[in-house]
Kinemage of the C-alpha trace (Angstrom):
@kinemage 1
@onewidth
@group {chain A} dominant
@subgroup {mainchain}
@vectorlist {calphas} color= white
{ca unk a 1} P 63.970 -3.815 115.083
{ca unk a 2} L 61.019 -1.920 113.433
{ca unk a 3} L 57.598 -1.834 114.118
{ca unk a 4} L 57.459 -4.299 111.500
{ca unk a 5} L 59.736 -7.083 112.507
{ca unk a 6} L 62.700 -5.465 110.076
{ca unk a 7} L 66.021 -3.780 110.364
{ca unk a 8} L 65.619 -0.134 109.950
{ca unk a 9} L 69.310 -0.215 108.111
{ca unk a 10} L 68.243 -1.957 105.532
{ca unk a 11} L 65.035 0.620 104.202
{ca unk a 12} L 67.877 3.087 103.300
{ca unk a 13} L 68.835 3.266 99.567
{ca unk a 14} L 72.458 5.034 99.476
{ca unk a 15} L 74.441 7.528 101.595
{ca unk a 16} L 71.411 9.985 102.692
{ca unk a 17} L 73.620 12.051 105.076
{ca unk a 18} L 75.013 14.313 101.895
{ca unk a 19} L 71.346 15.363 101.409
{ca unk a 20} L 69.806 15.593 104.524
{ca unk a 21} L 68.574 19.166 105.520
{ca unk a 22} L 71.179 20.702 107.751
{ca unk a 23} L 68.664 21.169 110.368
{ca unk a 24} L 67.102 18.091 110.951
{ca unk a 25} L 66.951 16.736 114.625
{ca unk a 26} L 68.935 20.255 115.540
{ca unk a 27} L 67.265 23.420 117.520
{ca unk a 28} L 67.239 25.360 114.657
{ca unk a 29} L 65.113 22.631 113.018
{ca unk a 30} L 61.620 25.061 113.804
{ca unk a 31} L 58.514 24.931 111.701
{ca unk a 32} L 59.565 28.876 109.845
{ca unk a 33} L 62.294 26.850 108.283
{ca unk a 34} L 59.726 25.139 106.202
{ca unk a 35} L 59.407 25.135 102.395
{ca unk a 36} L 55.971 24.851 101.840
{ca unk a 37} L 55.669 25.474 97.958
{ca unk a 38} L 58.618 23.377 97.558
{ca unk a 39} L 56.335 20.581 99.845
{ca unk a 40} L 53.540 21.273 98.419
{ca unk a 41} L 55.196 20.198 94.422
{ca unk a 42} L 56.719 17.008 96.189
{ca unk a 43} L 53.150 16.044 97.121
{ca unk a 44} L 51.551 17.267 93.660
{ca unk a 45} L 54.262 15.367 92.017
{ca unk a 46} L 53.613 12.045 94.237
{ca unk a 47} L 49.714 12.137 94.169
{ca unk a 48} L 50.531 12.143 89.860
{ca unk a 49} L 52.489 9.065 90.167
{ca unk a 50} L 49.453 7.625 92.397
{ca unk a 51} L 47.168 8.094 90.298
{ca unk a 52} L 49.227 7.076 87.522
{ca unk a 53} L 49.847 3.610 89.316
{ca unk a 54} L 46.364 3.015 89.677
{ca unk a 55} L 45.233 3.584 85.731
């Protein structure tokens, strides 16, 4: 159970596993791996959609 009382099985929407970064959880999952522009327009994107919400 999760921290809040549910089934972490059911918070996943589709097969993830074909997208998942080859890295994660693995050795060669180290912090130079990072994309940080790419990160960095995830978050820009997201903080639009906030806002967005909120109008």
């Amino acid at each position: 159970m999760g921290s809040c009382g549910t089934d972490a099985r059911f918070r996943s929407i589709g097969k993830q596993t074909d997208f998942r970064y080859p890295h994660y959880h693995e050795p060669t999952d180290t912090a130079d791996r990072i994309d940080f522009d790419r990160t960095a327009r995830v978050v820009r994107g997201l903080e639009q959609v906030i806002i967005d919400l909120v109008k």
